[in-house]
PDB file with SEQRES, HELIX, SHEET and CRYST1 records, atoms N, CA, C and O in Angstrom:
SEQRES   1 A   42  UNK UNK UNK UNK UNK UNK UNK UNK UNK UNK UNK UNK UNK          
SEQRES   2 A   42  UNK UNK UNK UNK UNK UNK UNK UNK UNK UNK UNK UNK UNK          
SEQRES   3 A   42  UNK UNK UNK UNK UNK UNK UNK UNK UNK UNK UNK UNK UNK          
SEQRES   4 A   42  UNK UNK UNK                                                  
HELIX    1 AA1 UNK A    2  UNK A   19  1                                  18    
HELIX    2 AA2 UNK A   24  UNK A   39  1                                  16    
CRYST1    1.000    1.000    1.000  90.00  90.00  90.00 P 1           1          
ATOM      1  N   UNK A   1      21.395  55.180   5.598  1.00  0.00           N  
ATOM      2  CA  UNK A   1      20.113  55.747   6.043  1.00  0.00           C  
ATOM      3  C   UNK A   1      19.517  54.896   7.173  1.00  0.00           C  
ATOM      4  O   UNK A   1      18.743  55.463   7.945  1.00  0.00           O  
ATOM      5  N   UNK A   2      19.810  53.525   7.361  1.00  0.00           N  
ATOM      6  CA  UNK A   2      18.922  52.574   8.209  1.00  0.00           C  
ATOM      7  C   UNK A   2      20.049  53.214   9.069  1.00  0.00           C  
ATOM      8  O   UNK A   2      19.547  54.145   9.699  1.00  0.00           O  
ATOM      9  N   UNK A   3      21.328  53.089   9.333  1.00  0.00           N  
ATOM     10  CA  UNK A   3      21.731  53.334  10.507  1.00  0.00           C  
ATOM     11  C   UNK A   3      21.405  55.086  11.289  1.00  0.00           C  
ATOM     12  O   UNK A   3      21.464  55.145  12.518  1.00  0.00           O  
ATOM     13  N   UNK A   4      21.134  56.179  10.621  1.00  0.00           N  
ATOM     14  CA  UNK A   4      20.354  57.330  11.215  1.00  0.00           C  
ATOM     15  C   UNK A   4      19.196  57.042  11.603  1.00  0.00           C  
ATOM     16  O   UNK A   4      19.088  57.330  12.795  1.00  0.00           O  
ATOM     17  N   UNK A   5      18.063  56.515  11.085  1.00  0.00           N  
ATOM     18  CA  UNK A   5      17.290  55.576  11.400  1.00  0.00           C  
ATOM     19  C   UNK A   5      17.082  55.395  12.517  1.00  0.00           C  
ATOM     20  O   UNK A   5      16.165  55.902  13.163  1.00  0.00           O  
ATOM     21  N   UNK A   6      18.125  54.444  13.011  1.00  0.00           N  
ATOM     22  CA  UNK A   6      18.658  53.607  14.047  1.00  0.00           C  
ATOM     23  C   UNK A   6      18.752  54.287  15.310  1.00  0.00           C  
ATOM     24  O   UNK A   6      18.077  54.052  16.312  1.00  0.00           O  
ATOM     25  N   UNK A   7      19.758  55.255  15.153  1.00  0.00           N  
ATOM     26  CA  UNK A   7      20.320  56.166  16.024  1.00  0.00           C  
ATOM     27  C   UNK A   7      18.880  57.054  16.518  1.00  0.00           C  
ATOM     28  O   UNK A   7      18.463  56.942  17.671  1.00  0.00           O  
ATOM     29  N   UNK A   8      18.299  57.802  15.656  1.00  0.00           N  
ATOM     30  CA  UNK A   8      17.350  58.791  16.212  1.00  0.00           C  
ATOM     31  C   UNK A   8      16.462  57.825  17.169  1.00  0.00           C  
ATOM     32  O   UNK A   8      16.034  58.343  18.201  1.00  0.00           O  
ATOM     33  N   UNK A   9      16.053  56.049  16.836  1.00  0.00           N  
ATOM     34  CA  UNK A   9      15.433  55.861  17.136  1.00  0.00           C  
ATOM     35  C   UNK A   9      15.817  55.354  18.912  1.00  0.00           C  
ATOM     36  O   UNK A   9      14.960  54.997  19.720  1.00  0.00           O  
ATOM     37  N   UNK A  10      16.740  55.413  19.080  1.00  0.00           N  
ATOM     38  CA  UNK A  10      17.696  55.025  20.258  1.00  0.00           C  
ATOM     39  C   UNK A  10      17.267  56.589  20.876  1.00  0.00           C  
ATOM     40  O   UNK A  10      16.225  56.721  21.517  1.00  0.00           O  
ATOM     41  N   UNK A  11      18.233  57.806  20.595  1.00  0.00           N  
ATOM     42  CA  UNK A  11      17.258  58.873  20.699  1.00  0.00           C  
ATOM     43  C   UNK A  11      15.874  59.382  21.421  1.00  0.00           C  
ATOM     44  O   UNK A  11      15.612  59.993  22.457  1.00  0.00           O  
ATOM     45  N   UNK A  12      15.197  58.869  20.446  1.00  0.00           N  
ATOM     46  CA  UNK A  12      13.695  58.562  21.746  1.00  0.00           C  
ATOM     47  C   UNK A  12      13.573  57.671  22.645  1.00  0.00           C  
ATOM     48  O   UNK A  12      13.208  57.953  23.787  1.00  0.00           O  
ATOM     49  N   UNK A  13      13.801  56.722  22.338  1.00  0.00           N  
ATOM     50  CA  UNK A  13      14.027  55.907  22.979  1.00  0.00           C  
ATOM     51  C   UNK A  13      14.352  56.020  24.677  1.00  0.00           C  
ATOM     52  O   UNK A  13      13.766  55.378  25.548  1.00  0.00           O  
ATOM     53  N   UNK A  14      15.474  57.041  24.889  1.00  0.00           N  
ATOM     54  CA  UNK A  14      16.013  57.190  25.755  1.00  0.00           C  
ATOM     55  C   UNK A  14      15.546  58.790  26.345  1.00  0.00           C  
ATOM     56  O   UNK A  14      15.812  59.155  27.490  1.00  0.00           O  
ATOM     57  N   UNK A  15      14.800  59.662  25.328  1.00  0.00           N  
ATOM     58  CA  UNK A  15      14.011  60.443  25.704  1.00  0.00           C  
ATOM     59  C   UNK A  15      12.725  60.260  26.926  1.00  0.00           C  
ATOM     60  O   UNK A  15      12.378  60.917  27.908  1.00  0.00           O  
ATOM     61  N   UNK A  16      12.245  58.959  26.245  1.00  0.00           N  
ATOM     62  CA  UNK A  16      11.092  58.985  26.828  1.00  0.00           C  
ATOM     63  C   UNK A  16      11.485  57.718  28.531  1.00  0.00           C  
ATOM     64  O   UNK A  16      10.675  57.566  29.445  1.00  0.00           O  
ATOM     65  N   UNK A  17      12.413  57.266  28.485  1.00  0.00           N  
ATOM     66  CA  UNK A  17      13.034  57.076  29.743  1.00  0.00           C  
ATOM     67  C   UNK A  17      12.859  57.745  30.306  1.00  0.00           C  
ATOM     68  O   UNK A  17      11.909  57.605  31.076  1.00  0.00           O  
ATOM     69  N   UNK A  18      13.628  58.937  30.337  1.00  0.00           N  
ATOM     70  CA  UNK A  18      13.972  60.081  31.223  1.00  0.00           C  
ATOM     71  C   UNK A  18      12.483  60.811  31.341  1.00  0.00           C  
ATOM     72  O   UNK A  18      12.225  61.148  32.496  1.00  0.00           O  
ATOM     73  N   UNK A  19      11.795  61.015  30.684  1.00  0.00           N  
ATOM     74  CA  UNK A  19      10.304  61.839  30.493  1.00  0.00           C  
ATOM     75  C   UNK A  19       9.788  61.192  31.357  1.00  0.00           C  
ATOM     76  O   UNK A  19       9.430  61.943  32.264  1.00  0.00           O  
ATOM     77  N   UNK A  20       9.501  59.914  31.599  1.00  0.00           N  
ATOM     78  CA  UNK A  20       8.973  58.853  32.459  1.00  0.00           C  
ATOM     79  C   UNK A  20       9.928  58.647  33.743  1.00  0.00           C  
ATOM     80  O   UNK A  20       9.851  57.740  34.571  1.00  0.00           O  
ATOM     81  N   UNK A  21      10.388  59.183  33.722  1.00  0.00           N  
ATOM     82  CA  UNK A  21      11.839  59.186  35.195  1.00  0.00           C  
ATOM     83  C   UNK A  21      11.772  57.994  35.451  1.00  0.00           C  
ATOM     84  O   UNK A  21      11.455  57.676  36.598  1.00  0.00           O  
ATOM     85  N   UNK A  22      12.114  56.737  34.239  1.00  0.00           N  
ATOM     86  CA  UNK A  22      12.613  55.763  35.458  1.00  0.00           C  
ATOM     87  C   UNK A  22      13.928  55.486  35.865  1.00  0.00           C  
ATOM     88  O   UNK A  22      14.926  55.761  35.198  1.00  0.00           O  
ATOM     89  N   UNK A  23      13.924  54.835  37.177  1.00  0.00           N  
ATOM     90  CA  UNK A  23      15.208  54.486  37.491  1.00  0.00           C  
ATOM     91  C   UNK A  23      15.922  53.501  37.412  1.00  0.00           C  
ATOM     92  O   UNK A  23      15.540  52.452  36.893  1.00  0.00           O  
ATOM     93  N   UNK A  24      16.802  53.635  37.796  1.00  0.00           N  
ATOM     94  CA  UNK A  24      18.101  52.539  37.464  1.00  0.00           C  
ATOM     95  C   UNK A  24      17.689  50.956  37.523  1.00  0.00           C  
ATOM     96  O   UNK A  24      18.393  50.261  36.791  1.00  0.00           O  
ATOM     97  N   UNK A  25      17.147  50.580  37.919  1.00  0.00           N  
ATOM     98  CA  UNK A  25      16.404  49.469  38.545  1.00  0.00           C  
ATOM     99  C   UNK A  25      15.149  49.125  37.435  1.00  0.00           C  
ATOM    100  O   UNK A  25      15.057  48.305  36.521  1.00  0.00           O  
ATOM    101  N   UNK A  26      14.881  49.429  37.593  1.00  0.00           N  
ATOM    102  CA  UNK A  26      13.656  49.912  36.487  1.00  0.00           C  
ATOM    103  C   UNK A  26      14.199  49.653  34.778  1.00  0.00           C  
ATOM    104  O   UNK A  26      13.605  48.894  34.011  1.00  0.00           O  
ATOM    105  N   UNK A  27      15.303  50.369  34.442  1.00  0.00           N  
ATOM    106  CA  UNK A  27      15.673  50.675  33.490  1.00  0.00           C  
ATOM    107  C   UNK A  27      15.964  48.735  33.251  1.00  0.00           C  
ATOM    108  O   UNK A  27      15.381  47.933  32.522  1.00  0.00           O  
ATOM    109  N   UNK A  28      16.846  48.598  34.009  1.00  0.00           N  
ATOM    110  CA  UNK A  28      17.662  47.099  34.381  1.00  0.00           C  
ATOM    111  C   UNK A  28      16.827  46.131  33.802  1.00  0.00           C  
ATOM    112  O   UNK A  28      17.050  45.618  32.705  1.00  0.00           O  
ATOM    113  N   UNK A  29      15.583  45.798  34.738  1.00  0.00           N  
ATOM    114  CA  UNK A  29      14.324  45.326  34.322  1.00  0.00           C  
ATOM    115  C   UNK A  29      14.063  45.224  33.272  1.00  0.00           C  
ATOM    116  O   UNK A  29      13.730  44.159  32.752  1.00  0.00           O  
ATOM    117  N   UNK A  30      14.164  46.511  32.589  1.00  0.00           N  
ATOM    118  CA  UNK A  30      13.630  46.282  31.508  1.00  0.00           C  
ATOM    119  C   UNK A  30      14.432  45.745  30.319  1.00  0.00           C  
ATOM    120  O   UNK A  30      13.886  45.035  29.474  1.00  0.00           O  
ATOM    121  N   UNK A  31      15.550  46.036  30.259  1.00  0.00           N  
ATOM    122  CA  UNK A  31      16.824  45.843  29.441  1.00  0.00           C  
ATOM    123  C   UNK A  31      17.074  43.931  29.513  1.00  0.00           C  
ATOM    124  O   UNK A  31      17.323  43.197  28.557  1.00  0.00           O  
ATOM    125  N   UNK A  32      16.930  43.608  30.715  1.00  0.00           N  
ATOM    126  CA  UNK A  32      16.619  42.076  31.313  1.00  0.00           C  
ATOM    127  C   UNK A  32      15.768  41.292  30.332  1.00  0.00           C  
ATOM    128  O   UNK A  32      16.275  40.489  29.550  1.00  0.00           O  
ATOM    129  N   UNK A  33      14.462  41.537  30.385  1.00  0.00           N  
ATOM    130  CA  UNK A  33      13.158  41.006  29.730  1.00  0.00           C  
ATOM    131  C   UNK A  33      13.654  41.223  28.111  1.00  0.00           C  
ATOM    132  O   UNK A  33      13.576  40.225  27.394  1.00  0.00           O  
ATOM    133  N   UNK A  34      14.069  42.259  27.618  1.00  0.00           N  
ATOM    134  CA  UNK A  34      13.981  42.595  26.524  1.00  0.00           C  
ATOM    135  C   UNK A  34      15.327  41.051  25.946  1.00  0.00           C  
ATOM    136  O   UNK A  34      15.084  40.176  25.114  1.00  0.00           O  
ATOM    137  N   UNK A  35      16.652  41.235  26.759  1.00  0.00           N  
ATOM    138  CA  UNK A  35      17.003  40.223  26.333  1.00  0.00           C  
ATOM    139  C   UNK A  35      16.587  39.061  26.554  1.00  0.00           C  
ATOM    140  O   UNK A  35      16.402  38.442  25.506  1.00  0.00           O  
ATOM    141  N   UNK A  36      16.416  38.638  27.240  1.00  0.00           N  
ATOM    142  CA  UNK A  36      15.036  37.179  27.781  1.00  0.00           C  
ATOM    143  C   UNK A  36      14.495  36.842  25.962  1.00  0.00           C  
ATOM    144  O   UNK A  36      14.798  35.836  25.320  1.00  0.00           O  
ATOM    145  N   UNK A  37      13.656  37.996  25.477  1.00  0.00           N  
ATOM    146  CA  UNK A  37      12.956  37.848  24.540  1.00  0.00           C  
ATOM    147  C   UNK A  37      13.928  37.718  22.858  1.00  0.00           C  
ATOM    148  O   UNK A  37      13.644  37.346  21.720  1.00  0.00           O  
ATOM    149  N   UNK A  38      14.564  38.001  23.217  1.00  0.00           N  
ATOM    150  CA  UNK A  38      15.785  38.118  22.188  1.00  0.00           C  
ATOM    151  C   UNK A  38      16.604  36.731  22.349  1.00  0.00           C  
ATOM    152  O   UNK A  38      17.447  36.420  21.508  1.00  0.00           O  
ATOM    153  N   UNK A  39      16.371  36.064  23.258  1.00  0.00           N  
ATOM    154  CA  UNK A  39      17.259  34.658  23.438  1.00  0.00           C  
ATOM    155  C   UNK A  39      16.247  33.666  23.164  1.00  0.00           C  
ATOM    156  O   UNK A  39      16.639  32.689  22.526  1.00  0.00           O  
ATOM    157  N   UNK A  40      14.949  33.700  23.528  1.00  0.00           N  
ATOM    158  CA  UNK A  40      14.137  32.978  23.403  1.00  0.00           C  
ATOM    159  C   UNK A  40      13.683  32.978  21.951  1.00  0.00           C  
ATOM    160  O   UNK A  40      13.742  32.026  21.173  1.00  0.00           O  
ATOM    161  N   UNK A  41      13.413  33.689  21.814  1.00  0.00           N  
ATOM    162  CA  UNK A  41      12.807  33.906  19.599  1.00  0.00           C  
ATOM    163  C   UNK A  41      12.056  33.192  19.664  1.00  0.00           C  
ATOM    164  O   UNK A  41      12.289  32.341  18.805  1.00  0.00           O  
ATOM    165  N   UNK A  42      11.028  32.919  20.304  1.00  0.00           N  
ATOM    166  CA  UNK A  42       9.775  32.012  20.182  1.00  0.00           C  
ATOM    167  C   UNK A  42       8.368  32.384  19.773  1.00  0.00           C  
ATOM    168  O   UNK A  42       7.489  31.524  19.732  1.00  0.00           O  
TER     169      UNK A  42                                                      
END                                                                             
């Protein structure tokens, strides 16, 4: 169940990307920071 969960939540996730048209660059950015914050755990 956590992994459907998971999935739908990827799902929106990537819904609301596209709803928000960002681009490639953009997307990058953000994917960047997110790991930044994931290495740091502070």
């Amino acid at each position: 169940m956590e992994v459907l969960r998971f999935i739908l939540l990827i799902l929106a996730f990537l819904t609301v990307i596209i709803l928000t048209g960002l681009k490639g660059k953009a997307l990058q950015d953000f994917v960047h920071r997110v790991t930044q914050n994931k290495d740091k755990k502070d």
